[in-house]
C-alpha positions in Angstrom: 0.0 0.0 0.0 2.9 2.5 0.7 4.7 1.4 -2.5 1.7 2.5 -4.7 1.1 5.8 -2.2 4.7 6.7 -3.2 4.3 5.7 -7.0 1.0 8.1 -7.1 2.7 11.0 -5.4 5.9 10.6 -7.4 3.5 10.8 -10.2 1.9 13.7 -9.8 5.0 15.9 -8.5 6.9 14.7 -11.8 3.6 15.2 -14.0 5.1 11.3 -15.5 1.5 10.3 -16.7 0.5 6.7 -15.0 -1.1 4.9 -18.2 0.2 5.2 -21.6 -2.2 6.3 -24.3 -4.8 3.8 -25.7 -3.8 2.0 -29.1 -6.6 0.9 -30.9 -6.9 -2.2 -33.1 -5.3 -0.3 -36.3 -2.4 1.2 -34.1 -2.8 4.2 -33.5 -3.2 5.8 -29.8 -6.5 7.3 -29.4 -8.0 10.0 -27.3 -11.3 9.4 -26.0 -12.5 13.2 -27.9 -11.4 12.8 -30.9 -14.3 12.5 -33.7 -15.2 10.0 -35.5 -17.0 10.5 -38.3 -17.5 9.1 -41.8 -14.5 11.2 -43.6 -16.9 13.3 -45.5 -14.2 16.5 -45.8 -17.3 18.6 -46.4 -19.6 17.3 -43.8 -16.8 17.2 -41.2 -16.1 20.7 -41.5 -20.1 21.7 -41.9 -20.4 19.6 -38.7 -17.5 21.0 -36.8 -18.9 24.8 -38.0 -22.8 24.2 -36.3 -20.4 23.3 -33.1 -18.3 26.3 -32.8 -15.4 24.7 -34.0 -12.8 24.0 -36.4 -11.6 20.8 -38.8 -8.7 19.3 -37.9 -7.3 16.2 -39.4 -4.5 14.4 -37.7 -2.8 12.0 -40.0 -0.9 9.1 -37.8 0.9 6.1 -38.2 0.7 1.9 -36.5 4.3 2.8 -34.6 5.1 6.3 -34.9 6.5 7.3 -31.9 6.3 10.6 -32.7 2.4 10.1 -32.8 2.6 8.6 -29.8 5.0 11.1 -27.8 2.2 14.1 -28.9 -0.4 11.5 -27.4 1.2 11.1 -24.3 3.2 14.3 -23.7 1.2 16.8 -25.3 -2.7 16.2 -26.1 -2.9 14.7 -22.4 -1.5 18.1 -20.8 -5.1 20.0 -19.7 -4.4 23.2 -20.7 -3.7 22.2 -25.1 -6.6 19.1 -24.6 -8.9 21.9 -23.0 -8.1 24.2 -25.8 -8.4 22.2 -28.5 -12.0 20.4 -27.4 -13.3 23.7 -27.0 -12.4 25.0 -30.5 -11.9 22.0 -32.6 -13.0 19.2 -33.7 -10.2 16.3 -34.3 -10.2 13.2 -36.6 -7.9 11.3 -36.6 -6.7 9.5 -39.8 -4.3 6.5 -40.8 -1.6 7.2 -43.2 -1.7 3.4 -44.5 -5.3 3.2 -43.7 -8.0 1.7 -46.1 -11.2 3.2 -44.8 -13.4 5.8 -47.2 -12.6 9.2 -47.6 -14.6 11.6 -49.7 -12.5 14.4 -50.6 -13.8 18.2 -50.7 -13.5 18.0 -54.3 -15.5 15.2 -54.6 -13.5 12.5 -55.4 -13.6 8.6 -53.3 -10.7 7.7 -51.9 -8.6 5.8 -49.5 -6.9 6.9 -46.4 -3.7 6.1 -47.8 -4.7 7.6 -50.8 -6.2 10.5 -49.7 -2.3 11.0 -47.5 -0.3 11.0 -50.9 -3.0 13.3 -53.3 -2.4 15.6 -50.3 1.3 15.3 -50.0 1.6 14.0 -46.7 4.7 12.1 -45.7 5.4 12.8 -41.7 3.2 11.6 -38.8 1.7 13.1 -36.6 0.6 15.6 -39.4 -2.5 18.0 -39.1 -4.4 19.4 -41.4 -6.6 22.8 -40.7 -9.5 23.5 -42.8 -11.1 26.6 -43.1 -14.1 27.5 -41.5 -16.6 26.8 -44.9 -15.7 24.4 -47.9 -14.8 25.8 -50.9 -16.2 25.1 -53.6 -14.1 22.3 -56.3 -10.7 22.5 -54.0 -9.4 19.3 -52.3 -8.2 19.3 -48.9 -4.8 20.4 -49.1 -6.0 22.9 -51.4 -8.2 24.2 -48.7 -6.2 24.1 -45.6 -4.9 27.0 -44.3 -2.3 25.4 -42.0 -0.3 22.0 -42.0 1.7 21.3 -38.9 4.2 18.4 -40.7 5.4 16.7 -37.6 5.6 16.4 -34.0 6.3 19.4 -31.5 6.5 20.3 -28.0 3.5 21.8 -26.1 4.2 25.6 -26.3 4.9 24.9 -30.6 1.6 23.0 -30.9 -0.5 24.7 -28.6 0.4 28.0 -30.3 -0.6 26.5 -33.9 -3.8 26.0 -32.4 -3.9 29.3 -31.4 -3.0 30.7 -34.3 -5.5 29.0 -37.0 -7.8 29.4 -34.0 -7.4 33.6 -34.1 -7.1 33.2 -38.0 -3.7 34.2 -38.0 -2.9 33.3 -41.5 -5.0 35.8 -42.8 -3.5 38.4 -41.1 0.0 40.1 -41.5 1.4 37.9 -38.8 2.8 34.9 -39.3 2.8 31.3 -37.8 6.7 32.2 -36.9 6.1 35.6 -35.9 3.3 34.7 -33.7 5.0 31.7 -32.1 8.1 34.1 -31.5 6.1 36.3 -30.0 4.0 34.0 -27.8 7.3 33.0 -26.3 8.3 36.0 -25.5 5.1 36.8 -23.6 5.3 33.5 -21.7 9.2 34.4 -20.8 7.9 37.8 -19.8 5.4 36.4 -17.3 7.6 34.0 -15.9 5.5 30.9 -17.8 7.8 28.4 -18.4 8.4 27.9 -22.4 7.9 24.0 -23.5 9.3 24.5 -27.1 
């Protein structure tokens, strides 16, 4: 009893996070609010617009362990989970996966597919789509922000932020925000996770 008292404070004074993220049958880790929807690019983003939010599409991989340091180092932190439930709404896709997509053009395809008309070739990689479709344009078309890769908290929180405030149509950009966020957190004495 005092050897798991010990493990549980240990725990919580190291922030070390006591399970390891769920791993679903096609192998990638899951988070319990992510969507999950019939890959309809047009209907996801419809559906995540009558909720407030925004489309994002998070492209993983069966043993990325880049996928699954973001899983359990950065989407489990409350402050970028809280965030991003709030303001967006996440599906989650498999680079190598078969299951339907319907493109915003139109066009059937495969997961897999879908990954290489879109140019895709890191995981974790996420796709932002605007707040309407747009008429005849595929997804990567469309997006107005891909985050190729894996990042600490303060670098992927502050994408979030960013596409969140529409930063890329302002004069701003990603960099220039980021840069600028740290600063701010530096300045009140918030300790920078990039």
């Amino acid at each position: 009893m005092i050897r798991i008292f010990i493990v549980l404070a240990v725990a919580m004074v190291f922030h070390i996070p006591l399970q390891a993220a769920e791993v679903g049958d096609d192998g990638l880790h899951k988070q319990d609010w992510f969507a999950v929807t019939f890959r309809d690019i047009v209907e996801d983003i419809e559906t995540a617009q009558e909720s407030g939010k925004r489309l994002a599409m998070i492209f993983e991989q069966r043993g990325c362990i880049y996928c699954k340091e973001v899983h359990e180092k950065v989407l489990i932190d409350p402050e970028v989970r809280d965030f991003i439930q709030e303001n967006f709404m996440v599906v989650q896709y498999n680079l190598y996966g078969d299951e339907e997509v319907i493109d915003s053009d139109g066009e059937n395809l495969t997961e897999k597919t879908a990954a290489r008309k879109w140019g895709l070739l890191f995981t974790p990689s996420i796709l932002f789509m605007p707040e309407t479709p747009m008429d005849g344009k595929d997804a990567k078309e469309m997006a107005v922000a891909v985050m190729p890769g894996a990042f600490r908290k303060g670098t992927f929180l502050d994408m979030f932020k960013w596409v969140h405030q529409k930063g890329y149509n302002g004069e701003e950009t990603f960099q220039q925000f980021h840069a600028r966020s740290i600063r701010e957190r530096a300045a009140a004495g918030v300790e920078n996770t990039d």
